[in-house]
N, C-alpha and C positions, 0 to 999 in steps of 0.2 A: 749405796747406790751402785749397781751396775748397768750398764747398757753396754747389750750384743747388737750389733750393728754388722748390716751387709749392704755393699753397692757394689751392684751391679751391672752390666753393660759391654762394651764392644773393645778392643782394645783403642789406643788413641783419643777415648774419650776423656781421659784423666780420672779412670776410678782410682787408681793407687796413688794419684797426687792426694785425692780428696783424704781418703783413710789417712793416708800420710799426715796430714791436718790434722783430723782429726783426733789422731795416736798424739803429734807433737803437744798440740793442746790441750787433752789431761795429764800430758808429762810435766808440764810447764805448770799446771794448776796442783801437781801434788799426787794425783792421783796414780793408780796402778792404772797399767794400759797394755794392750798387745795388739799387735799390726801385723798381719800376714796375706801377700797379697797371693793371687794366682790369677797365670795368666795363658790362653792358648799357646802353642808354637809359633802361631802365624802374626802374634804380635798385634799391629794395626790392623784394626778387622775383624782379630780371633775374638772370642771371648775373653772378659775378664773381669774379674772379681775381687773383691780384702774384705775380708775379716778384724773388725777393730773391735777391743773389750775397751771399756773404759770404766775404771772400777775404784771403790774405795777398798776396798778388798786384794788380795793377792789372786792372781789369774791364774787357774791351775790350767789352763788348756788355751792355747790359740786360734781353736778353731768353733766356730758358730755354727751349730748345730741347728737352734730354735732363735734365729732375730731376733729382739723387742723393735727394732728401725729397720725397713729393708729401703732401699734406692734403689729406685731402678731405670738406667737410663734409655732403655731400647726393650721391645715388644718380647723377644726369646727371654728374657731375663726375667719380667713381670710373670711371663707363662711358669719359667723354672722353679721360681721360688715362691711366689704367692701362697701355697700350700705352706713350708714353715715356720711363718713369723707365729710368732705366739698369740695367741688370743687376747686380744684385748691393745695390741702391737701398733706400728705405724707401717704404713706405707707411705713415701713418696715417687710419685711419678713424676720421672719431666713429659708432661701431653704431647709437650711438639714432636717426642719421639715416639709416643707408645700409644698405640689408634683401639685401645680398649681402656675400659675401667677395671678397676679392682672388683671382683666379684663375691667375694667375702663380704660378709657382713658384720665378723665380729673382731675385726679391726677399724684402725681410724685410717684414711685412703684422703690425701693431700696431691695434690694437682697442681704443677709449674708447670707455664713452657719454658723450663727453664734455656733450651736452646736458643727458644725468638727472644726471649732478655737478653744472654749473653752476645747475640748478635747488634741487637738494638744499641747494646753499649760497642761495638766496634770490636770485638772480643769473642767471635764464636764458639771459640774454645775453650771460654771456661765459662758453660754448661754447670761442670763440675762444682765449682764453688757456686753459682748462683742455689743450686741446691742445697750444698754445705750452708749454705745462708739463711736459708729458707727451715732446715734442719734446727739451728740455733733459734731459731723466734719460735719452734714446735716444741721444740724437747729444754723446757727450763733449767733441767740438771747437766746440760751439758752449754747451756745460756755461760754469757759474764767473761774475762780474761783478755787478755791483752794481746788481740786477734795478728797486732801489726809485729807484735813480737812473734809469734808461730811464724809466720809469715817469711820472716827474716831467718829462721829453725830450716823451712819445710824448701825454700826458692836457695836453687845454688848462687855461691856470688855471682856466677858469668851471667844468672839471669836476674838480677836482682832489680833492675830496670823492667822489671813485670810486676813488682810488689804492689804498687797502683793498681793497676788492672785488678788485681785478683782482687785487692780490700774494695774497690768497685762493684764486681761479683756480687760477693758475700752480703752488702749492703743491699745490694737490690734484691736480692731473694729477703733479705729480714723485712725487708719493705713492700714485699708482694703481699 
């Protein structure tokens, strides 16, 4: 099992928390993984993007060329990448930020707000994991694991009084 994974979106939206996740939880589960994020200059605002492999396999390259999973959290990002997920791939969209669909037809195209969730729960900022959540109840081979332990991996101790919120997140997108 490998999956090439891309999220993408605005900076401050939490993409390199998410990957970060994402990497920490096939590490945790055993697997080979690679995290590399990239981000504008302008930081908040700029664009930004990660690169996560998570592989039974040894990862010759960190860098995602062709998705199997893109996220994408804002309308430039959907436009950007759309073209190289692999045929037969995923898309997720958060809708509340991206005012088109997937115009492909020969992938599978997944629709949250994940924004109006993460607000609804009091949490507008993590977007991010209601997707990551939503991701896990999609893609079975990255399903299963012991979410509140990454959690503890991925959230610095000065914020560890957020680990609620996020496992909140996550559960509401598995439950969309």
């Amino acid at each position: 099992m490998t999956k090439n994974i891309l999220i993408a979106g605005f900076g401050g939206q939490g993409i390199l928390f998410a990957g970060k996740f994402l990497a920490y939880k096939g590490l945790l589960e055993g697997r080979q993984v690679s995290w590399l994020p990239s981000y504008g200059p302008e930081m908040r605002g700029g664009t930004a993007n990660c690169n996560i492999i998570v592989s039974d396999e040894p990862v010759g390259s960190p860098i995602v060329f062709e998705p199997d999973i893109l996220i994408v959290m804002n309308r430039p990002s959907l436009d950007k990448y759309e073209s190289e997920v692999v045929p037969g791939g995923l898309i997720m969209v958060d809708s509340a930020m991206v005012d088109r669909e997937v115009e492909r037809k020969d992938v599978s195209a997944v629709y949250i707000p994940a924004t109006t969730l993460a607000a609804e729960l009091g949490t507008p900022g993590l977007a991010n994991m209601v997707l990551v959540g939503k991701l896990l109840k999609e893609c079975p081979e990255l399903a299963g694991g012991d979410i509140e332990a990454v959690l503890s991996k991925v959230i610095s101790a000065r914020h560890q009084d957020l680990s609620a919120s996020n496992l909140n997140a996550i559960k509401k997108g598995m439950g969309y």
